[in-house]
PDBQT receptor file of N, H, CA, C and O in Angstrom, charges set to zero:
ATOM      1  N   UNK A   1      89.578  76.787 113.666  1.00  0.00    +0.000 N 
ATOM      2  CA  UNK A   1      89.682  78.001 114.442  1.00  0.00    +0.000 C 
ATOM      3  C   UNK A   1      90.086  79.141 113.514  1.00  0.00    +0.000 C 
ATOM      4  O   UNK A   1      90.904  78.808 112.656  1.00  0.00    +0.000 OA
ATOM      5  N   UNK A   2      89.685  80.430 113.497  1.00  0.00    +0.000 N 
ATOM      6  H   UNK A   2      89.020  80.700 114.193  1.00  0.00    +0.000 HD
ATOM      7  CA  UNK A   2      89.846  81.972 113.073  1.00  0.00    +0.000 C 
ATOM      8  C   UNK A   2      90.382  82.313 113.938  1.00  0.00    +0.000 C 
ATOM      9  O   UNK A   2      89.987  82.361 115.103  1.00  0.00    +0.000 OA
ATOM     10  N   UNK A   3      91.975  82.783 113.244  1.00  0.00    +0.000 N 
ATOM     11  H   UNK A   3      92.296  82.745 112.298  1.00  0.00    +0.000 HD
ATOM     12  CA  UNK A   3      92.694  83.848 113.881  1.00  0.00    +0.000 C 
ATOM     13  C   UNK A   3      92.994  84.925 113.116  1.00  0.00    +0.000 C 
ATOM     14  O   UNK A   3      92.790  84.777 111.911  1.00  0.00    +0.000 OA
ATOM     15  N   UNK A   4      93.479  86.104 113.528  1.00  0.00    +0.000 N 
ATOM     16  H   UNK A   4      93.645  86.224 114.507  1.00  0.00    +0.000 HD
ATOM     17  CA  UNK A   4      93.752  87.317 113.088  1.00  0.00    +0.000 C 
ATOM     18  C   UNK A   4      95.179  87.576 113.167  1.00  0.00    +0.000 C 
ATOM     19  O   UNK A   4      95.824  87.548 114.216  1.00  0.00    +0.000 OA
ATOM     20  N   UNK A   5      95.605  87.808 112.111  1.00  0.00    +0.000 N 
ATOM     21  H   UNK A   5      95.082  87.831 111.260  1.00  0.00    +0.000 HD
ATOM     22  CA  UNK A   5      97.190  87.892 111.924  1.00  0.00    +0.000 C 
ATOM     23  C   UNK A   5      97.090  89.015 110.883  1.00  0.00    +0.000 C 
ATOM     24  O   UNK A   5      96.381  89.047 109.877  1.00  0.00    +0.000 OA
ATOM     25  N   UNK A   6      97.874  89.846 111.303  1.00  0.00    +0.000 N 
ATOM     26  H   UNK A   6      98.450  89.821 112.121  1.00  0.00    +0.000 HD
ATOM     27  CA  UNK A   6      97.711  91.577 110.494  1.00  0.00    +0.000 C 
ATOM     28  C   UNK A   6      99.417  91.587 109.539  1.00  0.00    +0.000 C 
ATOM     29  O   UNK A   6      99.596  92.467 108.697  1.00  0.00    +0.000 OA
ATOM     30  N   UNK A   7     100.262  90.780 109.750  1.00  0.00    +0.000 N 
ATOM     31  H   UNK A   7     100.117  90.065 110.434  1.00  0.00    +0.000 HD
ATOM     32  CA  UNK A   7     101.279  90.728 108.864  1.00  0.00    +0.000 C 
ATOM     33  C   UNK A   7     101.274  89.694 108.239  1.00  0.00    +0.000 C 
ATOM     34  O   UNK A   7     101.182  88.523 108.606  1.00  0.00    +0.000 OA
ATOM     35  N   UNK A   8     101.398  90.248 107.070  1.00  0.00    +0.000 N 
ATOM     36  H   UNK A   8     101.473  91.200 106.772  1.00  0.00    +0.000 HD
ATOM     37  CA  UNK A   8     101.288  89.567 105.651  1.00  0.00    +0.000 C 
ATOM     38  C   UNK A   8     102.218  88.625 105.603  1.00  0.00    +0.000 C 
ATOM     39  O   UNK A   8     101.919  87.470 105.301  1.00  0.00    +0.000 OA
ATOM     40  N   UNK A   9     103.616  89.039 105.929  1.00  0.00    +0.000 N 
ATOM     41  H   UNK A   9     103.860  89.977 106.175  1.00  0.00    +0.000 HD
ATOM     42  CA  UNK A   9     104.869  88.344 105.585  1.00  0.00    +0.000 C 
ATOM     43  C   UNK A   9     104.616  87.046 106.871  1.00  0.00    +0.000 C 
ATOM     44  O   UNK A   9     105.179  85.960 106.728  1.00  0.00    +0.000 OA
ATOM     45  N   UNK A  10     103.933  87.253 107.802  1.00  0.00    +0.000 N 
ATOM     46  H   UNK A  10     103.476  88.135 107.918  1.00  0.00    +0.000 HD
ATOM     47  CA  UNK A  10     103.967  85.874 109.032  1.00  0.00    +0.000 C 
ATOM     48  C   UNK A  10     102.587  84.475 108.335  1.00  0.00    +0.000 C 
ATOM     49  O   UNK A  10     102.426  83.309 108.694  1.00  0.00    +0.000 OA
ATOM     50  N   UNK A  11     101.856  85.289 107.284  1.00  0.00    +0.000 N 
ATOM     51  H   UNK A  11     101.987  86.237 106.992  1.00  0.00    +0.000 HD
ATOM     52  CA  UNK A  11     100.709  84.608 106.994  1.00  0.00    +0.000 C 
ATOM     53  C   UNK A  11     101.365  83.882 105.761  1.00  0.00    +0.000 C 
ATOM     54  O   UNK A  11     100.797  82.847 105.413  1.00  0.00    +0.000 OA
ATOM     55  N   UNK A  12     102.451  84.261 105.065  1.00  0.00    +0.000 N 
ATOM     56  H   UNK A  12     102.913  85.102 105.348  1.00  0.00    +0.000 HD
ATOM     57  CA  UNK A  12     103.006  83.524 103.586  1.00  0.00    +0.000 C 
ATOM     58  C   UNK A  12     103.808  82.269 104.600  1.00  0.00    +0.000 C 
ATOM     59  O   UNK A  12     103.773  81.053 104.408  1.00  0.00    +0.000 OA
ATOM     60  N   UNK A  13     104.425  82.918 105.568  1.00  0.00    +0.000 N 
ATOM     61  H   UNK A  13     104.454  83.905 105.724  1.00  0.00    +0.000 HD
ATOM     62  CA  UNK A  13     105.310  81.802 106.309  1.00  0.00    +0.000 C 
ATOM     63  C   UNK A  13     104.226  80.766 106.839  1.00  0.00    +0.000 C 
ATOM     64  O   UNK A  13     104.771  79.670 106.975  1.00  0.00    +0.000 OA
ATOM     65  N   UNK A  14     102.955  80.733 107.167  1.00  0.00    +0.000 N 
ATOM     66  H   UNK A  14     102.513  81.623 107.057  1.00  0.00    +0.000 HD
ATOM     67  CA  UNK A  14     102.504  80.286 108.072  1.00  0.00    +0.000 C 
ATOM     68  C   UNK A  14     101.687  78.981 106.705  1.00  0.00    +0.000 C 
ATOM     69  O   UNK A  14     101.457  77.788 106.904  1.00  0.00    +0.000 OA
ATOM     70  N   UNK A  15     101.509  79.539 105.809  1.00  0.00    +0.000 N 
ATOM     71  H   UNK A  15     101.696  80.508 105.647  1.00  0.00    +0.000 HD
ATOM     72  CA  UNK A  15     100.887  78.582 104.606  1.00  0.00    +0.000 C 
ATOM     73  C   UNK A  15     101.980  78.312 104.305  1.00  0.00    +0.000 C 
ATOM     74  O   UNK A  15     101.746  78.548 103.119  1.00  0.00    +0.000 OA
ATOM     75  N   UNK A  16     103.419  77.903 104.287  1.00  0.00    +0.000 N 
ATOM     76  H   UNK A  16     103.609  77.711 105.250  1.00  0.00    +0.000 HD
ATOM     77  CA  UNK A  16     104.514  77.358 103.899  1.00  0.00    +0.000 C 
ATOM     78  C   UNK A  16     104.805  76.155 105.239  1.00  0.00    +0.000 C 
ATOM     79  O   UNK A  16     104.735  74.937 105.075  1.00  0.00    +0.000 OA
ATOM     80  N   UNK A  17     105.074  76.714 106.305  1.00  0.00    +0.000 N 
ATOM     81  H   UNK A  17     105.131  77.703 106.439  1.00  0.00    +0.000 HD
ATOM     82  CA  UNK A  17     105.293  75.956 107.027  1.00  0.00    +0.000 C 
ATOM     83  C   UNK A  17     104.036  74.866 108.093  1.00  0.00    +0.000 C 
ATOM     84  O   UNK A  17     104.144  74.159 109.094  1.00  0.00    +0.000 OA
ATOM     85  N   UNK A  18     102.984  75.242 107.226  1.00  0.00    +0.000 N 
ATOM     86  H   UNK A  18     102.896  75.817 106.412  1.00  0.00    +0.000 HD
ATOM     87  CA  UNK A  18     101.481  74.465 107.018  1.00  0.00    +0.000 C 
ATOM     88  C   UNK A  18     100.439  75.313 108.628  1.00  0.00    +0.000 C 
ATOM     89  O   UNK A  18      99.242  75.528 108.438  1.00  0.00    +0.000 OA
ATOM     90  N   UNK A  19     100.903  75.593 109.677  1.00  0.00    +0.000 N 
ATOM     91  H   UNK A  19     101.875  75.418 109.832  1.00  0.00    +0.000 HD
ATOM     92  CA  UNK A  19      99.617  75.575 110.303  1.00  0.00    +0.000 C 
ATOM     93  C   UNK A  19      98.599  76.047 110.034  1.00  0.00    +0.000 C 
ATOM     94  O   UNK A  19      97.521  75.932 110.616  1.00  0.00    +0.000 OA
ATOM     95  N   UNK A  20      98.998  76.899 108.678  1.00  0.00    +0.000 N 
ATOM     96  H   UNK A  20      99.874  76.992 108.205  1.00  0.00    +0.000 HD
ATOM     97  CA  UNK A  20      97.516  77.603 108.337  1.00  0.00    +0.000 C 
ATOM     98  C   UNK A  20      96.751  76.857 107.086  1.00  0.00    +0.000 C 
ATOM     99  O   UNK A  20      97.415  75.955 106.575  1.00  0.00    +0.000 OA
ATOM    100  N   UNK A  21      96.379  76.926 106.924  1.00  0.00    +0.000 N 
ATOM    101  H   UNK A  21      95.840  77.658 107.339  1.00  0.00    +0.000 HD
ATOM    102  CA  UNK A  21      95.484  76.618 105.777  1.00  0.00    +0.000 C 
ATOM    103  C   UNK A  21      95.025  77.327 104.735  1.00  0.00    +0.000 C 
ATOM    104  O   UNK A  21      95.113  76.901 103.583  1.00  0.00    +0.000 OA
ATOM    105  N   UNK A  22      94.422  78.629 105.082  1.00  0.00    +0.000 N 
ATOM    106  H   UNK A  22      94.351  78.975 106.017  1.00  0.00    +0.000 HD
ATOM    107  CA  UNK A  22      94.028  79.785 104.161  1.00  0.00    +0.000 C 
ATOM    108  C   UNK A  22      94.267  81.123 105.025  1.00  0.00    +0.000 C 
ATOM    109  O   UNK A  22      93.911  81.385 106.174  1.00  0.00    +0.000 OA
ATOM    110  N   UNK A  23      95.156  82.053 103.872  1.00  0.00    +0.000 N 
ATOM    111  H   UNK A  23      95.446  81.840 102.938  1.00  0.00    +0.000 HD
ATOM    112  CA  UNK A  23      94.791  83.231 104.447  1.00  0.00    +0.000 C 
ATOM    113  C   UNK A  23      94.574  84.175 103.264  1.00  0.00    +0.000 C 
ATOM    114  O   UNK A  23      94.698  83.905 102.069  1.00  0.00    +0.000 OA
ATOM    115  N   UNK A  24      94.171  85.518 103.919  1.00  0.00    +0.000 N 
ATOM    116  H   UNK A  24      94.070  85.737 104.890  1.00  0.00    +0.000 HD
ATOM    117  CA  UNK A  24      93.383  86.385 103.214  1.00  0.00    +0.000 C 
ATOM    118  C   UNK A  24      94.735  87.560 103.450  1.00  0.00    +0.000 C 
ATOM    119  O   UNK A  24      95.185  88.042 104.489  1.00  0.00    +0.000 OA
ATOM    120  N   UNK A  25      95.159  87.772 101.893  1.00  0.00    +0.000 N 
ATOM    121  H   UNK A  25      94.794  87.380 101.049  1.00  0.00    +0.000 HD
ATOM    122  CA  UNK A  25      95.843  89.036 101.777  1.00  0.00    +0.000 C 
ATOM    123  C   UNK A  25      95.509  90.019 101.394  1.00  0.00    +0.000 C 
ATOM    124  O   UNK A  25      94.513  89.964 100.673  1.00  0.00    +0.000 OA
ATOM    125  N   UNK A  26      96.010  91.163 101.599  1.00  0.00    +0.000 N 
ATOM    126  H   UNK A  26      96.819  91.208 102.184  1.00  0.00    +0.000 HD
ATOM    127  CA  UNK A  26      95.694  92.558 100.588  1.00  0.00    +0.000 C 
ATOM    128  C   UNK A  26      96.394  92.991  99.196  1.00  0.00    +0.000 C 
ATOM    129  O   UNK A  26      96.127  93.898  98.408  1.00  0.00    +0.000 OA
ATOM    130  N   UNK A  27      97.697  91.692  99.199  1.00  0.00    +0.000 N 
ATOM    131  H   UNK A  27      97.914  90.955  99.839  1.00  0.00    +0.000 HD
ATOM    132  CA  UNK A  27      98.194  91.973  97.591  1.00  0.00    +0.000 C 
ATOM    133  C   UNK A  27      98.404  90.096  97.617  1.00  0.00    +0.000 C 
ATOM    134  O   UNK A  27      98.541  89.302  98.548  1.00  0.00    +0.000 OA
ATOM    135  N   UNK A  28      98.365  89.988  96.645  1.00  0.00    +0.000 N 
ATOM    136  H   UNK A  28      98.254  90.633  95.889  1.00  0.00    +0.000 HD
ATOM    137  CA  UNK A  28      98.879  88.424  95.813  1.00  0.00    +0.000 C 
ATOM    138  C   UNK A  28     100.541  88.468  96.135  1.00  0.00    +0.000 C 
ATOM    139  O   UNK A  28     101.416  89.306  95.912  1.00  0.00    +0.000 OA
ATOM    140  N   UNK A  29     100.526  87.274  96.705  1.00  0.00    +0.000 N 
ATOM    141  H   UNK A  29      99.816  86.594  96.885  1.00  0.00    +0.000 HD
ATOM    142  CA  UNK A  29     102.028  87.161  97.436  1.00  0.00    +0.000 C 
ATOM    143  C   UNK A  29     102.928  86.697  96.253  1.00  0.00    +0.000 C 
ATOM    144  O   UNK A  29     102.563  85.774  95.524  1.00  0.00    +0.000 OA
ATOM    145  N   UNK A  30     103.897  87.232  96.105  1.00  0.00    +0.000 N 
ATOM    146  H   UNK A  30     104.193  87.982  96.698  1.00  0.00    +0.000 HD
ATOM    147  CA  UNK A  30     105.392  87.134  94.987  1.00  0.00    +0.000 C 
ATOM    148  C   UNK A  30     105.802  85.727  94.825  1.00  0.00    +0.000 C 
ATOM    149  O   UNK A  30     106.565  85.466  93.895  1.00  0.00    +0.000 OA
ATOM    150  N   UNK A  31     105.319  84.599  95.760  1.00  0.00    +0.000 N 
ATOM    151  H   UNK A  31     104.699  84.811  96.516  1.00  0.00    +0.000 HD
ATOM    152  CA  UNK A  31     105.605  83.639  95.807  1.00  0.00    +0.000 C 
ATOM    153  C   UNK A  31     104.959  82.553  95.194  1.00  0.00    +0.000 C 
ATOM    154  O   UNK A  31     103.936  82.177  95.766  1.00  0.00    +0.000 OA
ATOM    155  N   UNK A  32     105.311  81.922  94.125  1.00  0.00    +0.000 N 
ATOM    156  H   UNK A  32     106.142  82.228  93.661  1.00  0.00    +0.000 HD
ATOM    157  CA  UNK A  32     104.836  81.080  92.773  1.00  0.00    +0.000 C 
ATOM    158  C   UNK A  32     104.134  79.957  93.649  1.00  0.00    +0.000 C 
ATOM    159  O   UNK A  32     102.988  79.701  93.280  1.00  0.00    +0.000 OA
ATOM    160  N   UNK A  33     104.657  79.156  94.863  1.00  0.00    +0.000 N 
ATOM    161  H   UNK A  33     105.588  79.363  95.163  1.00  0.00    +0.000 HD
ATOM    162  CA  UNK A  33     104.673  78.160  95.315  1.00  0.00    +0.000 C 
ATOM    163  C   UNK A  33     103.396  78.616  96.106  1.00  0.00    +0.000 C 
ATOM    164  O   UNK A  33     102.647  77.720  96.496  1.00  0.00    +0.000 OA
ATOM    165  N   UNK A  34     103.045  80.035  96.407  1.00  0.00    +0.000 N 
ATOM    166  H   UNK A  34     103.653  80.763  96.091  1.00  0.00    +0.000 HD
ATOM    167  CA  UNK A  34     101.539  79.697  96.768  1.00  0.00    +0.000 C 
ATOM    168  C   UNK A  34     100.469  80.180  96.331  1.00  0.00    +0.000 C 
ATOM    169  O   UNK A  34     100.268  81.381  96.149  1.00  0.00    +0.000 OA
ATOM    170  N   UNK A  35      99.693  79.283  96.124  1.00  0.00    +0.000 N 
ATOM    171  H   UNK A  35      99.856  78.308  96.272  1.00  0.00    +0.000 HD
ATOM    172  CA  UNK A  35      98.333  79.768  95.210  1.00  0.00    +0.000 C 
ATOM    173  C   UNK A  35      97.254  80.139  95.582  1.00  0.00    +0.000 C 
ATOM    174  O   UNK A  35      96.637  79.638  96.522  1.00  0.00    +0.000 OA
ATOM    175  N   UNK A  36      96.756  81.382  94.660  1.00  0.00    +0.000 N 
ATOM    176  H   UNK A  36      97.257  81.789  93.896  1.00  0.00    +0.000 HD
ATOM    177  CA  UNK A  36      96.414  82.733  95.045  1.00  0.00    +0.000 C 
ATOM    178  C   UNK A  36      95.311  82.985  93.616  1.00  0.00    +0.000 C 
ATOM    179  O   UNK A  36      95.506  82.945  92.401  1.00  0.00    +0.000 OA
ATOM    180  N   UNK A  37      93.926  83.293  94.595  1.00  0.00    +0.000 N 
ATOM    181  H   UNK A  37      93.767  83.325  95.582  1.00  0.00    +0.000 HD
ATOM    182  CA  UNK A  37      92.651  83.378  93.520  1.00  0.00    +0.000 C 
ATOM    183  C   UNK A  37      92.396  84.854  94.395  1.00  0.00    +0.000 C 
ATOM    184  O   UNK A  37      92.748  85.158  95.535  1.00  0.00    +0.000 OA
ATOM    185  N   UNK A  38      91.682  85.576  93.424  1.00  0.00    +0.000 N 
ATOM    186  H   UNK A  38      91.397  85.329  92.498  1.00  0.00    +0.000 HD
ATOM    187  CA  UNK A  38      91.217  86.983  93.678  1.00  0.00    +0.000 C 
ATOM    188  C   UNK A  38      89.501  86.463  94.795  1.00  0.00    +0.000 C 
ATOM    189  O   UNK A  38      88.759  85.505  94.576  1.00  0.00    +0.000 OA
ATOM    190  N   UNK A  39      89.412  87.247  95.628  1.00  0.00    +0.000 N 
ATOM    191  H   UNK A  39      90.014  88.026  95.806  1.00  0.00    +0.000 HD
ATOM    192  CA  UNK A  39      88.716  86.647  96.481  1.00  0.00    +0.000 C 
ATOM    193  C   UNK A  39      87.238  87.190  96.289  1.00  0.00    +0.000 C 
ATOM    194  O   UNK A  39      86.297  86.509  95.881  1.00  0.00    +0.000 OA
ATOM    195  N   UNK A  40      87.179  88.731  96.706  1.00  0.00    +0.000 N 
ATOM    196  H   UNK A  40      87.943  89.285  97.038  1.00  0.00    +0.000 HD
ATOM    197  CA  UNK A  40      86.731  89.571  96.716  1.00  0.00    +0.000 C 
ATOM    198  C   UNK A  40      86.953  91.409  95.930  1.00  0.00    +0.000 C 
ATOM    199  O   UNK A  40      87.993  92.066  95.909  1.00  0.00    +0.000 OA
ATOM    200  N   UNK A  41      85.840  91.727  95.481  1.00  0.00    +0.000 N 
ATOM    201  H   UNK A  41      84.995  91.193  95.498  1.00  0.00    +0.000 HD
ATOM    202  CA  UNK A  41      86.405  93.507  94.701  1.00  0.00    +0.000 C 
ATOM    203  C   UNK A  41      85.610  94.015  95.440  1.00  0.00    +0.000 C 
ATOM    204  O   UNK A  41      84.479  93.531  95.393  1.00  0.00    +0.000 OA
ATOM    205  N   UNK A  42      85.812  95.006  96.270  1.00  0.00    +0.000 N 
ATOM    206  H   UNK A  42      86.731  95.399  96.309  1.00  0.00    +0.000 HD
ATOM    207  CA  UNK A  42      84.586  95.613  96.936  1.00  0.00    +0.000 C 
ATOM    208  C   UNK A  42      85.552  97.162  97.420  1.00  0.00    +0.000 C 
ATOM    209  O   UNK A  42      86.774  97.123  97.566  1.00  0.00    +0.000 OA
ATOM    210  N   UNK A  43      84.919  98.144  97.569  1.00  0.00    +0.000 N 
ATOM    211  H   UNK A  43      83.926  98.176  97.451  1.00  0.00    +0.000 HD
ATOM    212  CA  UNK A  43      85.498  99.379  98.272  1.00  0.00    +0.000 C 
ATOM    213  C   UNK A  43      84.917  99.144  99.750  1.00  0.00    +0.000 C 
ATOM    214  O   UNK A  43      83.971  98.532 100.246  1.00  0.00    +0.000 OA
ATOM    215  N   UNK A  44      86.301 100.200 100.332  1.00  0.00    +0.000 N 
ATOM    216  H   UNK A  44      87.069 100.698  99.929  1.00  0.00    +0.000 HD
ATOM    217  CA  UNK A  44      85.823 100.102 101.561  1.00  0.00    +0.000 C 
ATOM    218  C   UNK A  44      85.712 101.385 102.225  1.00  0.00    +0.000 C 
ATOM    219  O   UNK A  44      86.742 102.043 102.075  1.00  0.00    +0.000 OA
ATOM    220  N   UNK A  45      84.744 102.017 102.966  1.00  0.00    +0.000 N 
ATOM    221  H   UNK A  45      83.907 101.483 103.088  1.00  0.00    +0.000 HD
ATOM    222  CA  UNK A  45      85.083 102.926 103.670  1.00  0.00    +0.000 C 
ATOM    223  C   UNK A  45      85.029 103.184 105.121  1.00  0.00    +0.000 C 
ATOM    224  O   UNK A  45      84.058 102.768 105.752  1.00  0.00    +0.000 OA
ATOM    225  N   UNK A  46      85.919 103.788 105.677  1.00  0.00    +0.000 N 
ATOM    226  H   UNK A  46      86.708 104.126 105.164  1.00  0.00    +0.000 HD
ATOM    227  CA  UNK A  46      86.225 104.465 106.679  1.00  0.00    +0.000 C 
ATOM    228  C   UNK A  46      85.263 105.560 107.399  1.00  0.00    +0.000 C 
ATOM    229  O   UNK A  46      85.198 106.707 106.958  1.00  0.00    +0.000 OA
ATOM    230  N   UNK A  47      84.782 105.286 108.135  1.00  0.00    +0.000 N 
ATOM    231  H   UNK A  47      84.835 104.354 108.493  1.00  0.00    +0.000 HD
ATOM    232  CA  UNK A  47      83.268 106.360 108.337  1.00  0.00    +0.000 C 
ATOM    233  C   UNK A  47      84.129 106.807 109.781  1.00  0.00    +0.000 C 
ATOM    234  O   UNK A  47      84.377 105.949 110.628  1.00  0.00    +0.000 OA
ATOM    235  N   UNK A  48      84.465 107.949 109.921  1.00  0.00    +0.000 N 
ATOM    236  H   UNK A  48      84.264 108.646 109.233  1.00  0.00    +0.000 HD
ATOM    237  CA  UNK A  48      84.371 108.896 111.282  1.00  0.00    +0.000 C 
ATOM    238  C   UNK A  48      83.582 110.144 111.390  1.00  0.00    +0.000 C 
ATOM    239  O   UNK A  48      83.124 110.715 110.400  1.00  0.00    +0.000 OA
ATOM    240  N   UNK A  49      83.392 110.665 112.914  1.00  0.00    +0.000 N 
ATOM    241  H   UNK A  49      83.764 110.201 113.718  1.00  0.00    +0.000 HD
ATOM    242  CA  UNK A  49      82.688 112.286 112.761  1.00  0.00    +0.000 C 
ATOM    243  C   UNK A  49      83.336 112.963 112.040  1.00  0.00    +0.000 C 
ATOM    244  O   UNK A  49      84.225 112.503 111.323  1.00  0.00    +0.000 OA
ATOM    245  N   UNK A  50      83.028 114.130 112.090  1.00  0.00    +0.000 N 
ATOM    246  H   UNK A  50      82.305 114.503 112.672  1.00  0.00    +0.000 HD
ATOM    247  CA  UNK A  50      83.480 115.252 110.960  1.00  0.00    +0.000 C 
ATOM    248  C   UNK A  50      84.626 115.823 111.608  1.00  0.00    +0.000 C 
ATOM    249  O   UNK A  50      85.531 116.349 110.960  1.00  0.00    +0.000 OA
ATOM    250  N   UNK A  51      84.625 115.711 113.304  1.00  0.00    +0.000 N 
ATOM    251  H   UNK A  51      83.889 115.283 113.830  1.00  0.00    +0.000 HD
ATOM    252  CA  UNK A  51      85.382 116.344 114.123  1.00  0.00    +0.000 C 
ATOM    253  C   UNK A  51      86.896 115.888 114.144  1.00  0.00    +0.000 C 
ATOM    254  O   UNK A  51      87.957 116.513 114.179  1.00  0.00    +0.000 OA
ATOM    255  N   UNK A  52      86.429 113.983 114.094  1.00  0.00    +0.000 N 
ATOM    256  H   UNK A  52      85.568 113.476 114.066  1.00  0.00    +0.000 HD
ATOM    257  CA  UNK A  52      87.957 113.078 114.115  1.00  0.00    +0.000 C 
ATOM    258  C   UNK A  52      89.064 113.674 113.300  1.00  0.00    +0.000 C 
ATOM    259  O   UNK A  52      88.837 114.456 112.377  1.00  0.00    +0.000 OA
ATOM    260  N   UNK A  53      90.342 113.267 113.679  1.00  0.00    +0.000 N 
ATOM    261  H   UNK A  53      90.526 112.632 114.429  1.00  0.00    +0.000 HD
ATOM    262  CA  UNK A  53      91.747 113.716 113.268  1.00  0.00    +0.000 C 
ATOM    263  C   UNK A  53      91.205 113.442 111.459  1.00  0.00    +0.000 C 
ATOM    264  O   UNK A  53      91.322 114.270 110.556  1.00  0.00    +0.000 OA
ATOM    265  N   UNK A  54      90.847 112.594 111.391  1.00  0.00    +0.000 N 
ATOM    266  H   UNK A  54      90.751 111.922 112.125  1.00  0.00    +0.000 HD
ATOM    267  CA  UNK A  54      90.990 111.218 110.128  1.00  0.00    +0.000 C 
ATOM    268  C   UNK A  54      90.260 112.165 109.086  1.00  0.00    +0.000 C 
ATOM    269  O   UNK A  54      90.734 112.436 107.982  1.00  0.00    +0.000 OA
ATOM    270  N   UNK A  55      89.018 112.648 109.582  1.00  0.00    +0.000 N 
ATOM    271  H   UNK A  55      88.633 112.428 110.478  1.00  0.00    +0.000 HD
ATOM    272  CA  UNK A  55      88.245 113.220 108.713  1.00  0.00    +0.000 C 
ATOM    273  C   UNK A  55      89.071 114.609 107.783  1.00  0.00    +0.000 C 
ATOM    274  O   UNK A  55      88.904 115.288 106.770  1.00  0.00    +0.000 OA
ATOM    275  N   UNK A  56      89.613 114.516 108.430  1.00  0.00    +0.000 N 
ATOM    276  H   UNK A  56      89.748 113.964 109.253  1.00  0.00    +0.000 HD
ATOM    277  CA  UNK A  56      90.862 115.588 107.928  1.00  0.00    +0.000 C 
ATOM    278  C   UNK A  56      91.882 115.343 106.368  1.00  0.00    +0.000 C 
ATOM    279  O   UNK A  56      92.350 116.124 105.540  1.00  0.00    +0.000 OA
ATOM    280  N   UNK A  57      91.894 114.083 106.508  1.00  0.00    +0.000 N 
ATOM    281  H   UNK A  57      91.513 113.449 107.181  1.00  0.00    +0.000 HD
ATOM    282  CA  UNK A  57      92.633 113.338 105.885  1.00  0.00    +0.000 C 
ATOM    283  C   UNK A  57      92.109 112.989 104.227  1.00  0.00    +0.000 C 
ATOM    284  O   UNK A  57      91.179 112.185 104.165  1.00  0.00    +0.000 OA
ATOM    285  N   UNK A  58      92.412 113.301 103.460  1.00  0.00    +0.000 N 
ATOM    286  H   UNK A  58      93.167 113.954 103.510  1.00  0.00    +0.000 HD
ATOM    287  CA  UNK A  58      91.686 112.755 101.766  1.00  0.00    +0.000 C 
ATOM    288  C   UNK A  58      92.560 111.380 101.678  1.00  0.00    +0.000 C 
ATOM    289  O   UNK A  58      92.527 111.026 100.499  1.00  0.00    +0.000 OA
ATOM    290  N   UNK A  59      93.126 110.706 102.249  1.00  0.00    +0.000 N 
ATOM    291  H   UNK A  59      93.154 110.993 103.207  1.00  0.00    +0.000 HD
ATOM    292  CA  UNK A  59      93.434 109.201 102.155  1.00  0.00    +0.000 C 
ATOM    293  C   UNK A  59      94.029 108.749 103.545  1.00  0.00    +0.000 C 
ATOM    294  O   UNK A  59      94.660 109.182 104.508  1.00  0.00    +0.000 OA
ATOM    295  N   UNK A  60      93.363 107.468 102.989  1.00  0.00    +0.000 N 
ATOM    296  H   UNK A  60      92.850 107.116 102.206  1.00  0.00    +0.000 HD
ATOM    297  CA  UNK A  60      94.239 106.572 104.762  1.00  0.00    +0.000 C 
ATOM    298  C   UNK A  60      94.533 105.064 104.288  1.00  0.00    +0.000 C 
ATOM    299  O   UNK A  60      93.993 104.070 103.803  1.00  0.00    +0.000 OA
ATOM    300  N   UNK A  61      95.658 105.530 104.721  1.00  0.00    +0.000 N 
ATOM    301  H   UNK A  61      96.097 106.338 105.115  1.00  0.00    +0.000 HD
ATOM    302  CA  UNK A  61      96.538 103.605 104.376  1.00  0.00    +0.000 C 
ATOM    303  C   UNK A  61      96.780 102.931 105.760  1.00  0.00    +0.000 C 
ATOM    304  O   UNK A  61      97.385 103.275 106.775  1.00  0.00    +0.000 OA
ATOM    305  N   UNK A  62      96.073 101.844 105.397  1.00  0.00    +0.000 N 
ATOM    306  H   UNK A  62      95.582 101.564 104.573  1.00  0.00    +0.000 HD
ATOM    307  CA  UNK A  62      95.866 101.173 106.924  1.00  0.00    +0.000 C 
ATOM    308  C   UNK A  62      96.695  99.948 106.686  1.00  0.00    +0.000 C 
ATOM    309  O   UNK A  62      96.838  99.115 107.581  1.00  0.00    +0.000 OA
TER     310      UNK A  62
């Protein structure tokens, strides 16, 4: 089964205390005991109208 878990710190706990198996981070976790291969390099972008709040914005940290 695929689930979606958006905190990082519940996904290091969750490969420690086993129900998970693999998860996908946005930084390499500090923690020696779990092992961690670079997955993917890719950019990403954010596409809104010209009108949206966002478009406003020269960066967005999600």
């Amino acid at each position: 089964m695929t689930k979606t878990i958006a905190d990082e710190t519940a996904l290091q706990k969750g490969l420690h205390d086993e129900p998970l198996d693999l998860a996908v981070l946005t930084a390499p976790p500090e923690d020696p005991a779990i092992f961690r291969q670079r997955y993917l390099r890719e950019k990403l972008f954010l596409c809104v109208t010209p009108d949206h709040p966002l478009a406003k914005k020269s960066s967005v940290t999600l």
